[in-house]
mmCIF file of the N, C-alpha and C atoms, coordinates in Angstrom:
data_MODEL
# 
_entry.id   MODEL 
# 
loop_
_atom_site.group_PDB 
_atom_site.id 
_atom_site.type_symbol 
_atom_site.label_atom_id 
_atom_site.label_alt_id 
_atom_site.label_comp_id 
_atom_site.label_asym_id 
_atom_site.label_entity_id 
_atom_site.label_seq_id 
_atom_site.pdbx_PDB_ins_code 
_atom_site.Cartn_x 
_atom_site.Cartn_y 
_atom_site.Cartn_z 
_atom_site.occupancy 
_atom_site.B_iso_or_equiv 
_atom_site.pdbx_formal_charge 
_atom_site.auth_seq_id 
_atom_site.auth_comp_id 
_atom_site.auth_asym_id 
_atom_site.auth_atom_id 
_atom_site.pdbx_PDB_model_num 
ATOM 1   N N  . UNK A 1 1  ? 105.880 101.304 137.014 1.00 0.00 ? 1  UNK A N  1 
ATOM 2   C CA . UNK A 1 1  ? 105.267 102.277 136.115 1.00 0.00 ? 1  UNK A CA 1 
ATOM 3   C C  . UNK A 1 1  ? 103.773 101.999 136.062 1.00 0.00 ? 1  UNK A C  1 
ATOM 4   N N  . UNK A 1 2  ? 102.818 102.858 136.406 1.00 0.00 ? 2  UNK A N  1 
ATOM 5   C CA . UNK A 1 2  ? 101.319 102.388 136.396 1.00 0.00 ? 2  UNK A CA 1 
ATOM 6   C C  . UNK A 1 2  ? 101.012 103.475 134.685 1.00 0.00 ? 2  UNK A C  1 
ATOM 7   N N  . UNK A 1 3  ? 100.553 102.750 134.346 1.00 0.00 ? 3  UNK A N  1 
ATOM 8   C CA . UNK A 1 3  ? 100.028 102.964 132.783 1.00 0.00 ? 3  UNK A CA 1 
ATOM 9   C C  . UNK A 1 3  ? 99.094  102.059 132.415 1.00 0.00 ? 3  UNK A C  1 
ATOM 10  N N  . UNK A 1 4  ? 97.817  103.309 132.432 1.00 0.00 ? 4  UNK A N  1 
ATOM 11  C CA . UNK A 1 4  ? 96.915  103.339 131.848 1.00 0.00 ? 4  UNK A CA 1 
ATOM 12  C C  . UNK A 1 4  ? 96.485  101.802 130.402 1.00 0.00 ? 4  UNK A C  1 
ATOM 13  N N  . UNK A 1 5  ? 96.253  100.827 130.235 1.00 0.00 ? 5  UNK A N  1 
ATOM 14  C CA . UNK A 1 5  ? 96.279  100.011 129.386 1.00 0.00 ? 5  UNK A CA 1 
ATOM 15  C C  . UNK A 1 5  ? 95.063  100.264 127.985 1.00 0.00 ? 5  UNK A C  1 
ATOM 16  N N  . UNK A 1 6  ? 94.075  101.424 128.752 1.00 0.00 ? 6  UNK A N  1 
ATOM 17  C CA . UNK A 1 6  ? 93.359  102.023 127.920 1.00 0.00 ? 6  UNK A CA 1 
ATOM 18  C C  . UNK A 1 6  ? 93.676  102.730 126.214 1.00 0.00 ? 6  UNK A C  1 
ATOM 19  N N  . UNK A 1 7  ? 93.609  102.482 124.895 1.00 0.00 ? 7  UNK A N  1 
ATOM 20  C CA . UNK A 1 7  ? 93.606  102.940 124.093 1.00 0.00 ? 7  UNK A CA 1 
ATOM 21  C C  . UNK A 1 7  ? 93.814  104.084 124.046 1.00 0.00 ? 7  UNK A C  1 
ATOM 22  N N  . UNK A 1 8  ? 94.314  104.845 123.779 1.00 0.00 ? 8  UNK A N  1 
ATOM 23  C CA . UNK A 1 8  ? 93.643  106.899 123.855 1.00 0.00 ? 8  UNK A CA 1 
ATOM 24  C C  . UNK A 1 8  ? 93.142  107.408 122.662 1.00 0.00 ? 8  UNK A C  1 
ATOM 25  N N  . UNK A 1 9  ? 93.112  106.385 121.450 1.00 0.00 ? 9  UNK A N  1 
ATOM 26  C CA . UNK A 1 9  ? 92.361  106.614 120.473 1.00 0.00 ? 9  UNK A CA 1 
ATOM 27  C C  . UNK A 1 9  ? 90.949  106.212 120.172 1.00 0.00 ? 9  UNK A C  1 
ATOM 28  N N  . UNK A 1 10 ? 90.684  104.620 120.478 1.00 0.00 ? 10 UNK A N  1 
ATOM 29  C CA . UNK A 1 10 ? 89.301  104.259 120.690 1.00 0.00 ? 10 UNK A CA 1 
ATOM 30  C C  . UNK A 1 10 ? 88.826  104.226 121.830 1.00 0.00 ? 10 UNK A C  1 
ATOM 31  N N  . UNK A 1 11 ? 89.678  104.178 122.898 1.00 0.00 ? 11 UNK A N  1 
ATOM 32  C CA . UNK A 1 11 ? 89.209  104.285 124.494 1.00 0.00 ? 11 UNK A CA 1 
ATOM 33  C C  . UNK A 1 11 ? 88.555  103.043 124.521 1.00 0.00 ? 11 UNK A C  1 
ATOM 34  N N  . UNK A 1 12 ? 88.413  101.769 123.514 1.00 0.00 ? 12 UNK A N  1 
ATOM 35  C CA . UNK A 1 12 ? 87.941  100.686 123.971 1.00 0.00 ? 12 UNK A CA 1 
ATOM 36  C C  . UNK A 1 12 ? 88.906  99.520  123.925 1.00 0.00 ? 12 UNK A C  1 
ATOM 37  N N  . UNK A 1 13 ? 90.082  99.209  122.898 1.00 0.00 ? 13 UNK A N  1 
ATOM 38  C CA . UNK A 1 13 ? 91.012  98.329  122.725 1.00 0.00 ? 13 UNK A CA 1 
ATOM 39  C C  . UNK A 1 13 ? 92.028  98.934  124.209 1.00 0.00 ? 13 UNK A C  1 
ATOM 40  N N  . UNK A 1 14 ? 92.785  97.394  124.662 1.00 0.00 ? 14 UNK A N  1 
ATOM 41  C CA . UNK A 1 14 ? 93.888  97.516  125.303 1.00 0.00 ? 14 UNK A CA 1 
ATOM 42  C C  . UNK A 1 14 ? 95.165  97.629  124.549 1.00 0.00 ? 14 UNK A C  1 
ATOM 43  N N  . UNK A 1 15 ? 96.210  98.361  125.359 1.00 0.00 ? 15 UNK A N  1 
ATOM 44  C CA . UNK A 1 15 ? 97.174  98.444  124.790 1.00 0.00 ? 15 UNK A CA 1 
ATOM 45  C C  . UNK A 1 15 ? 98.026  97.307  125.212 1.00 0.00 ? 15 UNK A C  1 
ATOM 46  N N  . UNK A 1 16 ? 99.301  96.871  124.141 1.00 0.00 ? 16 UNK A N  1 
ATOM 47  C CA . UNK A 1 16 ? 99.587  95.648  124.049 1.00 0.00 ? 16 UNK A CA 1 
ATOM 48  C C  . UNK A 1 16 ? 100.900 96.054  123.825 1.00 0.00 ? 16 UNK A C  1 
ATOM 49  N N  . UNK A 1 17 ? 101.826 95.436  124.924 1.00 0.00 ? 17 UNK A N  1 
ATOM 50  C CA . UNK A 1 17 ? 103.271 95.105  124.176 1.00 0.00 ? 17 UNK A CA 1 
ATOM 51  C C  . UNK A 1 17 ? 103.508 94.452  123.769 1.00 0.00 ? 17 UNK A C  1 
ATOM 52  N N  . UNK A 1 18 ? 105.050 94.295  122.702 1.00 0.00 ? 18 UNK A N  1 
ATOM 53  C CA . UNK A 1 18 ? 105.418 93.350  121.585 1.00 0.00 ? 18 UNK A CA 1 
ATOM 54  C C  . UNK A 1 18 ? 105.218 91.863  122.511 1.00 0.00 ? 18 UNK A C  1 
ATOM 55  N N  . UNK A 1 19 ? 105.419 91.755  123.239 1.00 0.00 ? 19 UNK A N  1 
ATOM 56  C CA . UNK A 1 19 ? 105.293 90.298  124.317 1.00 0.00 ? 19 UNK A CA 1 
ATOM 57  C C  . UNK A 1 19 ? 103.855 89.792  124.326 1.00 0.00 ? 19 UNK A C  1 
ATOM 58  N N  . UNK A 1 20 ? 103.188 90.071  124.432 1.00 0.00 ? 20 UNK A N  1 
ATOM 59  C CA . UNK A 1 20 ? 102.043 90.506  124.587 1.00 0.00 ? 20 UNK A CA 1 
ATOM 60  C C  . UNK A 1 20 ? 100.868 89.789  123.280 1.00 0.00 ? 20 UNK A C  1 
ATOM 61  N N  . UNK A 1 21 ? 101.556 90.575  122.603 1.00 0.00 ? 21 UNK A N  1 
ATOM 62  C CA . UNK A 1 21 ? 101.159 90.364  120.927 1.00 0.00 ? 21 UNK A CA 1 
ATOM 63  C C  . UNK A 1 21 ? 100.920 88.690  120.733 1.00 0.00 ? 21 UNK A C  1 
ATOM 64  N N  . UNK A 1 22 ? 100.063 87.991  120.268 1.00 0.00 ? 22 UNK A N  1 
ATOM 65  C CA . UNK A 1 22 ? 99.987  86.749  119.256 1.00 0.00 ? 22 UNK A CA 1 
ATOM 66  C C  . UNK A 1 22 ? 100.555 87.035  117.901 1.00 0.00 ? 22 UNK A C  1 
ATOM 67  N N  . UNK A 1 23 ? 100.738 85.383  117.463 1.00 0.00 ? 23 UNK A N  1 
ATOM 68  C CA . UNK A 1 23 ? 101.927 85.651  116.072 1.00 0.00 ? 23 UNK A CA 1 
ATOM 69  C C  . UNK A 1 23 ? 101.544 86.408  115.391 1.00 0.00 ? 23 UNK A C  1 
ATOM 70  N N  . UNK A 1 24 ? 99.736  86.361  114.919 1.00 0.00 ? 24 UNK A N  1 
ATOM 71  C CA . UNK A 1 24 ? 99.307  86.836  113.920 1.00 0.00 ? 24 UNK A CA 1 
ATOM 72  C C  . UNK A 1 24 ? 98.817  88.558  114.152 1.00 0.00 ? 24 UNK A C  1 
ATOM 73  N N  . UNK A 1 25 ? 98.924  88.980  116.006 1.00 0.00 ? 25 UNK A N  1 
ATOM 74  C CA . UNK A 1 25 ? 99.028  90.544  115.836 1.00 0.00 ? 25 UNK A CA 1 
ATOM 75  C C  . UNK A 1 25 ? 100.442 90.954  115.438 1.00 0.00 ? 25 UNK A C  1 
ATOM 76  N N  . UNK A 1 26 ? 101.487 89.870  115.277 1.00 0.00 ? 26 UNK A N  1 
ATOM 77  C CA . UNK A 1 26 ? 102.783 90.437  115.497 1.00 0.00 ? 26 UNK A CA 1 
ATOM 78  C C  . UNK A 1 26 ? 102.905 90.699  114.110 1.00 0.00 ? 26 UNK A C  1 
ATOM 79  N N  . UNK A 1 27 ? 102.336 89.651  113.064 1.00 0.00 ? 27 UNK A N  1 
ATOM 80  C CA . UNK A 1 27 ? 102.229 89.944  111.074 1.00 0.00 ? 27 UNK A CA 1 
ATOM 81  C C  . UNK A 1 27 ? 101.372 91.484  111.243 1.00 0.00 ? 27 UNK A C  1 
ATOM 82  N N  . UNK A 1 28 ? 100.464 91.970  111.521 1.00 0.00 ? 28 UNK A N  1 
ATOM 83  C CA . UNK A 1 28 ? 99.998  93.290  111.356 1.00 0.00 ? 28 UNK A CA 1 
ATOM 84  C C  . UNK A 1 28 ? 100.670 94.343  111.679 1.00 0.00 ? 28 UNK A C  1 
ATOM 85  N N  . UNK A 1 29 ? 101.340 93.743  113.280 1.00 0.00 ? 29 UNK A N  1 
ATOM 86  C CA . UNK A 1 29 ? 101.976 95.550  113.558 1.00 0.00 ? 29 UNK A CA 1 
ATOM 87  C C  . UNK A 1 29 ? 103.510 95.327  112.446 1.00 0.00 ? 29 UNK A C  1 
ATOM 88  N N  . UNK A 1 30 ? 104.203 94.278  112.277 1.00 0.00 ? 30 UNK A N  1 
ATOM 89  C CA . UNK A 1 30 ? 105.194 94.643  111.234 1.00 0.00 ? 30 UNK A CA 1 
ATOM 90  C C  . UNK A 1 30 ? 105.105 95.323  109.843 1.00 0.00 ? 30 UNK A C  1 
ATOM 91  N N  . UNK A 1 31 ? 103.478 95.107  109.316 1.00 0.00 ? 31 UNK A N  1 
ATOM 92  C CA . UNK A 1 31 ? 102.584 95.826  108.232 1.00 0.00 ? 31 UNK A CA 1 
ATOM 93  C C  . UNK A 1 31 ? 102.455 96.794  108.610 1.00 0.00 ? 31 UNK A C  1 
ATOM 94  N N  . UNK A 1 32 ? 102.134 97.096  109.405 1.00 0.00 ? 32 UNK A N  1 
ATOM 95  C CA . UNK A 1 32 ? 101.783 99.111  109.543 1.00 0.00 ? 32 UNK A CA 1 
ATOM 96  C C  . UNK A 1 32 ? 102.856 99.592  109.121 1.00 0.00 ? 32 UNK A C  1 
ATOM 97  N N  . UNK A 1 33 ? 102.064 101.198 109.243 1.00 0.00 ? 33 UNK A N  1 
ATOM 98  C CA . UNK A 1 33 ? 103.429 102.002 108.048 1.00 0.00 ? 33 UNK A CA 1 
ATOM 99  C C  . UNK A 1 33 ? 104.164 102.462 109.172 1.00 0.00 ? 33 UNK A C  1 
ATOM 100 N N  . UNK A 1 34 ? 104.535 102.339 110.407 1.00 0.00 ? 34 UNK A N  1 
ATOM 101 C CA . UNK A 1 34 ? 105.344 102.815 111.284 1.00 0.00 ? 34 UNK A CA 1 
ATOM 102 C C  . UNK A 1 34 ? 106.748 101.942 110.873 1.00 0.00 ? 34 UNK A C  1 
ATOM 103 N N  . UNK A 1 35 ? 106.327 101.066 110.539 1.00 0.00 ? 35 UNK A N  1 
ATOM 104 C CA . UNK A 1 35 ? 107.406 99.750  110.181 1.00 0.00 ? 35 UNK A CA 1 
ATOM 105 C C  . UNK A 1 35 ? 108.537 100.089 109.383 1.00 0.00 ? 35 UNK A C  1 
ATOM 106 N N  . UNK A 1 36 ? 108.166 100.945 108.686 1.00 0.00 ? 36 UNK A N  1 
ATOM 107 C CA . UNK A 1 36 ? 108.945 101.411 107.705 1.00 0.00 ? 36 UNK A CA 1 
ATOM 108 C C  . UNK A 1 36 ? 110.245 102.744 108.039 1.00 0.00 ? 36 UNK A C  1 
ATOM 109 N N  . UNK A 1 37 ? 109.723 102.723 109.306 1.00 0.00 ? 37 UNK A N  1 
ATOM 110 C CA . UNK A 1 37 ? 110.491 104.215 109.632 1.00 0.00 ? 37 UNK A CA 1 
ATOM 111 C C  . UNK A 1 37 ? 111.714 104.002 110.262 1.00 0.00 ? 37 UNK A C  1 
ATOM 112 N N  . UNK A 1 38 ? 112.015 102.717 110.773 1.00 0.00 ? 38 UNK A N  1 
ATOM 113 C CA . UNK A 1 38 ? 113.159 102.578 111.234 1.00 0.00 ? 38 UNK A CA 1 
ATOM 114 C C  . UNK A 1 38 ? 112.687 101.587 112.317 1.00 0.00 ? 38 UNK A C  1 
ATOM 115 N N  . UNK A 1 39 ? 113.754 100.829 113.728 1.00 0.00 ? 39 UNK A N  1 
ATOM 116 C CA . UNK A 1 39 ? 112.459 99.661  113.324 1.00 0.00 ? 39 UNK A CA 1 
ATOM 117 C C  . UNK A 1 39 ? 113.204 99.237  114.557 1.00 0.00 ? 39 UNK A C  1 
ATOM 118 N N  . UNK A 1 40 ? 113.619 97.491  114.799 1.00 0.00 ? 40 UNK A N  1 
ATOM 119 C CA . UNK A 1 40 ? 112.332 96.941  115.526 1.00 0.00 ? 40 UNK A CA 1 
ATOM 120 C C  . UNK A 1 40 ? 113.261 96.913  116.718 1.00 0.00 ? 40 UNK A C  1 
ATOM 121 N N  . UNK A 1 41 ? 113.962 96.683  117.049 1.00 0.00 ? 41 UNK A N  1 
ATOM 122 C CA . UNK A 1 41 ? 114.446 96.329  118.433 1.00 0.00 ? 41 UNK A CA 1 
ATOM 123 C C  . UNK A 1 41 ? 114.091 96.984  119.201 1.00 0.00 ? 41 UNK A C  1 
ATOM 124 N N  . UNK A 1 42 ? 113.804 98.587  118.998 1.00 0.00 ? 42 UNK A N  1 
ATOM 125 C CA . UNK A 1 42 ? 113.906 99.888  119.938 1.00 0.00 ? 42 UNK A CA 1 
ATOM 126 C C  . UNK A 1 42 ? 111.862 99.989  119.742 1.00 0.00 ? 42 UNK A C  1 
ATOM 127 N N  . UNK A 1 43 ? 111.441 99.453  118.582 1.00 0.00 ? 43 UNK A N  1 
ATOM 128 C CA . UNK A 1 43 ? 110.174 99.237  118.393 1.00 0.00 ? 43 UNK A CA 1 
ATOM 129 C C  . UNK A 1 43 ? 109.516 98.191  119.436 1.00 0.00 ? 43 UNK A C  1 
ATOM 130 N N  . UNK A 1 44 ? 109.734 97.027  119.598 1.00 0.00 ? 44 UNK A N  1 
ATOM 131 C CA . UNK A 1 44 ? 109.402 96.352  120.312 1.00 0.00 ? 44 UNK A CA 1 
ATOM 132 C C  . UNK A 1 44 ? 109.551 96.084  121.469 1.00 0.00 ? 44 UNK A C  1 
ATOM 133 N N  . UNK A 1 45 ? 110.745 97.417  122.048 1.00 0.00 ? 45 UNK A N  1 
ATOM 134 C CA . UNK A 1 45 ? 110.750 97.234  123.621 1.00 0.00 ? 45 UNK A CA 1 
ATOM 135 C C  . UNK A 1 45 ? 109.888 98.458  124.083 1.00 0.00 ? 45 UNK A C  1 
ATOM 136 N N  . UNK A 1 46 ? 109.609 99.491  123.540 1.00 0.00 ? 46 UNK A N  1 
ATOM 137 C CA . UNK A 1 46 ? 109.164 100.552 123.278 1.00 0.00 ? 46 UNK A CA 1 
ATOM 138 C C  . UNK A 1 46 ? 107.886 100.671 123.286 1.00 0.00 ? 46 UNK A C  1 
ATOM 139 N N  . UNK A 1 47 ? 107.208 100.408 121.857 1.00 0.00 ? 47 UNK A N  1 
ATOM 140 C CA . UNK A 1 47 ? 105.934 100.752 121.477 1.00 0.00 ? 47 UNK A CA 1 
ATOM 141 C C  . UNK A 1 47 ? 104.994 99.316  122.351 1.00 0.00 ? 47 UNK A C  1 
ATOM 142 N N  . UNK A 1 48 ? 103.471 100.293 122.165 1.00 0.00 ? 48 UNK A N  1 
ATOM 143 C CA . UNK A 1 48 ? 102.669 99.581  122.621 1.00 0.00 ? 48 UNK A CA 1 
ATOM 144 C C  . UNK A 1 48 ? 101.659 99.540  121.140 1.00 0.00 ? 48 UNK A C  1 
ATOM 145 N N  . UNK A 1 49 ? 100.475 98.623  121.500 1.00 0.00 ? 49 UNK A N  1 
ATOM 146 C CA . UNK A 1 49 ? 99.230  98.778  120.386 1.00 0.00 ? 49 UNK A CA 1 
ATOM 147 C C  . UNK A 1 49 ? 98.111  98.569  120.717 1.00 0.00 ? 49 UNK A C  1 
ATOM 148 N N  . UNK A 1 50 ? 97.108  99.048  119.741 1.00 0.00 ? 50 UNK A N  1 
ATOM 149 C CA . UNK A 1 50 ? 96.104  98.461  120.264 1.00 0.00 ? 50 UNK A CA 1 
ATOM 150 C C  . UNK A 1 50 ? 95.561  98.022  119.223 1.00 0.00 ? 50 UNK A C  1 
ATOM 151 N N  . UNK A 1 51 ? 95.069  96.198  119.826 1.00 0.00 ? 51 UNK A N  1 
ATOM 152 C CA . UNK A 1 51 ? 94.516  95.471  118.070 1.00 0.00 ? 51 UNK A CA 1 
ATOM 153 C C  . UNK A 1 51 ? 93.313  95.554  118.187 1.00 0.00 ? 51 UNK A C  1 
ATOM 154 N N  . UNK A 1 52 ? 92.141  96.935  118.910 1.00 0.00 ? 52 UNK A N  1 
ATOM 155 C CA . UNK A 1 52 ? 91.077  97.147  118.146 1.00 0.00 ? 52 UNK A CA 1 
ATOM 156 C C  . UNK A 1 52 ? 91.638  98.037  117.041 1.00 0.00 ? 52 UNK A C  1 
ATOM 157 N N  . UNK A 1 53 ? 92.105  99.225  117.082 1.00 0.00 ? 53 UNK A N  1 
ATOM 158 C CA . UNK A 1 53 ? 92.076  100.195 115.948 1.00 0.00 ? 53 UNK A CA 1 
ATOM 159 C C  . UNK A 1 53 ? 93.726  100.746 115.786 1.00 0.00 ? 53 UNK A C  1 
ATOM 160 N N  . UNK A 1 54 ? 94.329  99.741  116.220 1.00 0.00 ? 54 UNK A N  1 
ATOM 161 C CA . UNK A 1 54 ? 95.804  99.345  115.705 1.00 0.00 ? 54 UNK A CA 1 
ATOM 162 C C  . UNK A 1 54 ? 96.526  100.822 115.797 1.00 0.00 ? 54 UNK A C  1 
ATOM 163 N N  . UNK A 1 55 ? 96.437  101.471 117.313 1.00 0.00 ? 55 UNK A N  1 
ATOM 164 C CA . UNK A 1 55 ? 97.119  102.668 117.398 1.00 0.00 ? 55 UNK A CA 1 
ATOM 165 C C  . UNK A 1 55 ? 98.376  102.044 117.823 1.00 0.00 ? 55 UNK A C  1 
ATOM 166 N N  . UNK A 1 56 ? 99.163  102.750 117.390 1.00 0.00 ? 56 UNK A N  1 
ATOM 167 C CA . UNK A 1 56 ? 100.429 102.464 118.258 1.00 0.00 ? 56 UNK A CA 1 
ATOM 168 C C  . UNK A 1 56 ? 100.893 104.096 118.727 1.00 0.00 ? 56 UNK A C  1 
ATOM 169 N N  . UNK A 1 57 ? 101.204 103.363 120.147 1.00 0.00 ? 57 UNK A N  1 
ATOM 170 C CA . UNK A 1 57 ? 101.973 104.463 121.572 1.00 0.00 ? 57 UNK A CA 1 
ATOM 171 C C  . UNK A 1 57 ? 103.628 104.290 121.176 1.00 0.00 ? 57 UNK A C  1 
ATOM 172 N N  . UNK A 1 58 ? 104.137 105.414 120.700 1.00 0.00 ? 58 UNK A N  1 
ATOM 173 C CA . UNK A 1 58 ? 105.446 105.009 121.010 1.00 0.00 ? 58 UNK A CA 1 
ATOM 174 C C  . UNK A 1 58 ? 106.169 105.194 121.611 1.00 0.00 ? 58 UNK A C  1 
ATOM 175 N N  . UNK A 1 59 ? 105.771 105.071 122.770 1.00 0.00 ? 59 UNK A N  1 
ATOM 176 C CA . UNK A 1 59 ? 106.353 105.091 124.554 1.00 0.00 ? 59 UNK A CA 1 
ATOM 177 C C  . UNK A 1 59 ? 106.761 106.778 124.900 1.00 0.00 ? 59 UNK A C  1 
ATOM 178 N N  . UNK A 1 60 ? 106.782 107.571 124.142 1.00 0.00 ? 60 UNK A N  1 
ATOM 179 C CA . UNK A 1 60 ? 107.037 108.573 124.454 1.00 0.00 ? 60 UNK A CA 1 
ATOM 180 C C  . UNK A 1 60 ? 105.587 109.569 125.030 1.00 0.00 ? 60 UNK A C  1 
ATOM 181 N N  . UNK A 1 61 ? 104.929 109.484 124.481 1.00 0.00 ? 61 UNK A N  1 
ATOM 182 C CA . UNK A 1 61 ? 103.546 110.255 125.189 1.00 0.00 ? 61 UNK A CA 1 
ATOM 183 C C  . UNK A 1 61 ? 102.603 109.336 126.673 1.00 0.00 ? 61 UNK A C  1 
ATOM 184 N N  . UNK A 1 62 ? 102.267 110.098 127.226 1.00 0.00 ? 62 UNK A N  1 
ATOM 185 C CA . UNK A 1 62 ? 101.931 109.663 127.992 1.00 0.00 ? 62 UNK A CA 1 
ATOM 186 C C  . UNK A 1 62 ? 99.994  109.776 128.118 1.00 0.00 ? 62 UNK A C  1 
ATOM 187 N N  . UNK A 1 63 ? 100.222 108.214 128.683 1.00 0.00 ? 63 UNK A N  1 
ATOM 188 C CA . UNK A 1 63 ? 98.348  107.480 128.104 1.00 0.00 ? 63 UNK A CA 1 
ATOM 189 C C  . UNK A 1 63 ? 97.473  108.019 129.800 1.00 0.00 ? 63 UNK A C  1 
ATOM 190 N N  . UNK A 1 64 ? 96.623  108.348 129.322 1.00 0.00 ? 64 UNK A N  1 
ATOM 191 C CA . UNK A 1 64 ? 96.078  109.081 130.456 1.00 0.00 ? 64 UNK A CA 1 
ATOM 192 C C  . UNK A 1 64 ? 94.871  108.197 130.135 1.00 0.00 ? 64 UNK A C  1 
# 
C-alpha cells in the first residue's frame, strides 16, 4: 500500500500508526474525543495520526 505519510490537515506533521506512537502520544490519542465513539482494537489497527495537529485518518479516506 503506498500512502502518502503527509498530514492532509497541516500538510506538515507525519502520519503515525498506533505502533508507531510513543507511550506518551499513545495518553493523547486515547484523550481525543474520537475515543469515545467506540474504540480501540479496530482503532488501532486502523487509524493513523498526526502529533503535529493531532488529526486522525480513519483509514477510510484516502491521503493524497
Amino acid at each position: 500500500m503506498n500512502i502518502d505519510d503527509r498530514c492532509p490537515r497541516c500538510g506538515a506533521g507525519r502520519m503515525k500508526s498506533w505502533h508507531e506512537l510513543e507511550d506518551e502520544e499513545r495518553e493523547v490519542v486515547k484523550r481525543l474525543p474520537a475515543a469515545a465513539e467506540g474504540e480501540s482494537a479496530e482503532r488501532q489497527r486502523r487509524h493513523r495520526w498526526c502529533i503535529r495537529c493531532w488529526y486522525e485518518s480513519r483509514g477510510e479516506e484516502t491521503v493524497t
